[in-house]
C-alpha positions as CSV (number, residue, x, y, z in Angstrom):
1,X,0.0,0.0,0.0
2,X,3.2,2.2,0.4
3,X,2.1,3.9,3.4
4,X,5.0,5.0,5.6
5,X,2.9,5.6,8.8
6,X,-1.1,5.4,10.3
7,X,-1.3,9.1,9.3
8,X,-0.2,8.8,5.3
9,X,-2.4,5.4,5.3
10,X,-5.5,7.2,6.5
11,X,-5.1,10.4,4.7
12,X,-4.7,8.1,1.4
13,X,-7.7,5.6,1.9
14,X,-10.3,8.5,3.6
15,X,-12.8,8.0,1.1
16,X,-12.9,4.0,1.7
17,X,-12.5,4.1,5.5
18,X,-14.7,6.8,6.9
19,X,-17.9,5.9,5.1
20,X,-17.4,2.5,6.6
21,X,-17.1,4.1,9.8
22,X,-20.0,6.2,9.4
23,X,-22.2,3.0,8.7
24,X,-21.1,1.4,11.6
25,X,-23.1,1.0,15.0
26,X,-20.5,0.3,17.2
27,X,-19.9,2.5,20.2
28,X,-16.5,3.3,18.9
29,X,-17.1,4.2,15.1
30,X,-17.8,8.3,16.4
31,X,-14.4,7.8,18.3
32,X,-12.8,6.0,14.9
33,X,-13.8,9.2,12.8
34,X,-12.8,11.3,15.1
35,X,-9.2,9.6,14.7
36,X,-9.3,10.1,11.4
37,X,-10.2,13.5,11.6
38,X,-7.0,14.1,14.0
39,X,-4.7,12.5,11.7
40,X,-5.7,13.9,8.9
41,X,-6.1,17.1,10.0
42,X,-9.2,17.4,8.2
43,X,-12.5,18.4,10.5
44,X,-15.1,16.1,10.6
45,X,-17.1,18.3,8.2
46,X,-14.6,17.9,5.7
47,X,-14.9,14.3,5.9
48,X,-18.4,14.3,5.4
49,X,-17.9,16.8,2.3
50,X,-14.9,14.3,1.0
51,X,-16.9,11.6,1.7
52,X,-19.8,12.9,0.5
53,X,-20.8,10.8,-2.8
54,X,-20.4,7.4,-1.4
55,X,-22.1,8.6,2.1
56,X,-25.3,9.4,0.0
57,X,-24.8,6.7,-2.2
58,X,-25.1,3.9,0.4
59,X,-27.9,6.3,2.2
60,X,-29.8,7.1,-0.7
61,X,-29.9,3.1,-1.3
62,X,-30.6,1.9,1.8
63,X,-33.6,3.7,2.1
64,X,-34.6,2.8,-1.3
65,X,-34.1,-0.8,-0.4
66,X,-36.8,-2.8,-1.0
67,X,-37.7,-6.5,0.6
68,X,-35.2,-9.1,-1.7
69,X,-32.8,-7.0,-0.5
70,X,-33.1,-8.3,3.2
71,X,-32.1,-5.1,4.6
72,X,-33.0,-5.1,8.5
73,X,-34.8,-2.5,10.4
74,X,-31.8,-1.3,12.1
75,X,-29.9,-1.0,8.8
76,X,-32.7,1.7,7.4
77,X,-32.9,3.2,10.6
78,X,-29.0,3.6,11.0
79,X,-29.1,5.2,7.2
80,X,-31.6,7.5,8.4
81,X,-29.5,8.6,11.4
82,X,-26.5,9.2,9.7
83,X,-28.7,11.2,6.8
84,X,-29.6,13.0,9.8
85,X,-26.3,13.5,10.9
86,X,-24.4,14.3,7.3
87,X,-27.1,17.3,7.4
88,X,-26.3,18.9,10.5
89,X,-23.1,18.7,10.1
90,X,-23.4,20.3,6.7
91,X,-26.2,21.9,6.9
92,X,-29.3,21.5,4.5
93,X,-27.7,23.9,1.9
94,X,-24.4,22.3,1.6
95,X,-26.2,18.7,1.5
96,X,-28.1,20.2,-1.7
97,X,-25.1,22.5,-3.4
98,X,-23.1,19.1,-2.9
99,X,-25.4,16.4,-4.6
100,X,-25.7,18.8,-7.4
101,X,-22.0,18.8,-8.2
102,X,-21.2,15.6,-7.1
103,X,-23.8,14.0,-8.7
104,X,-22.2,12.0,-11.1
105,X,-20.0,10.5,-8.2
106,X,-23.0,9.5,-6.0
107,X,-24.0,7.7,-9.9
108,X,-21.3,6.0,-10.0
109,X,-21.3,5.1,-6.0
110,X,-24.9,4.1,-6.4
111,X,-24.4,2.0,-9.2
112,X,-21.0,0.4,-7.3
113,X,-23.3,-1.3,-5.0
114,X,-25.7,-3.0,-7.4
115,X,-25.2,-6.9,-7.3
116,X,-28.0,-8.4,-9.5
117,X,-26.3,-10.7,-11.8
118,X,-29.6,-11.4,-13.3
119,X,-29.7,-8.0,-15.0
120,X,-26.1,-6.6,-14.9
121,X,-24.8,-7.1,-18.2
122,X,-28.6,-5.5,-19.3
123,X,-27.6,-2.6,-16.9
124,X,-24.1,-1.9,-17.4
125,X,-23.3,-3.2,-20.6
126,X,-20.3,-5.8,-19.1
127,X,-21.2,-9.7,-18.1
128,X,-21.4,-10.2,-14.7
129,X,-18.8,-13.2,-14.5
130,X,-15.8,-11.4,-15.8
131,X,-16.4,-9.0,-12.2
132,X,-15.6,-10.3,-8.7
133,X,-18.0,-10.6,-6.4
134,X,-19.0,-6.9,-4.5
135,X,-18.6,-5.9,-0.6
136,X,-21.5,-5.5,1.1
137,X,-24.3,-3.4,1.0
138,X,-24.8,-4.7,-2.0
139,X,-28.4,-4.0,-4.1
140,X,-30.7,-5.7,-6.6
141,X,-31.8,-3.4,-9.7
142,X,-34.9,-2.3,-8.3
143,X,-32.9,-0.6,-5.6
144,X,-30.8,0.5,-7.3
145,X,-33.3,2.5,-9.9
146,X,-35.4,3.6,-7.4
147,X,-32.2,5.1,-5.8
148,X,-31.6,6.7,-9.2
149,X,-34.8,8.2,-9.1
150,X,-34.7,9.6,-5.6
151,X,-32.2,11.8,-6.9
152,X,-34.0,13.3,-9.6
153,X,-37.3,13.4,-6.9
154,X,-34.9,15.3,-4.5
């Protein structure tokens, strides 16, 4: 990974590691960003705005999630929190002035979490097979579109 210490490692993989942290429950995950926020030297509003497109990505979908997607209660409800939380830590404006120039990453984030073999290659144009498998969250298409569509709702 060619990191030389914690500090370089973090500042170089922020937009991987503090969304994960974000989505967490655990006790420790506020503690984690906050870490993260030290070593970086970045506040933890600039995470958020860093982090922003695969934040909403993962929020956007999780409360789009429908039933095949056996998404638990707790999962929606921890998306809605940190929704809640991205907005007052940005504020309502920023959130919006954001997603409208970052929206072609939160596309692309979206679309990173669909896993529906079944309609892939119709979707995105590659087969399925030559892709390894995805981390979870992971999606099926109608998700996934009705994710999409959130975004042009609001």
């Amino acid at each position: 990974m060619d990191c030389m210490s914690d500090t370089e490692f973090l500042t170089k993989y922020q937009e991987v590691i503090v969304p994960i942290l974000l989505q967490r429950e655990e006790a420790d995950s506020q503690e984690l960003v906050e870490l993260v926020s030290r070593k970086t030297g970045k506040s933890i509003q600039d995470l958020f705005e860093t982090c922003f497109a695969r934040v909403t990505a993962c929020v956007r979908t999780c409360l789009a999630a429908v039933q095949p997607d056996h998404l638990e209660d707790e999962e929606v409800q921890s998306a809605k929190c940190l929704n809640n939380r991205m907005t007052e830590i940005l504020s309502e404006n920023k959130v919006t002035y954001l997603l409208n120039h970052q929206l072609d990453r939160v596309i692309v984030s979206i679309m990173r979490l669909l896993f529906d073999p079944q309609h892939f290659d119709e979707l995105c144009g590659v087969s399925r097979e030559t892709l390894c498998d995805s981390d979870p969250p992971y999606f099926r298409i109608s998700t996934v579109l009705k994710s999409l569509t959130s975004l042009q709702v609001g």
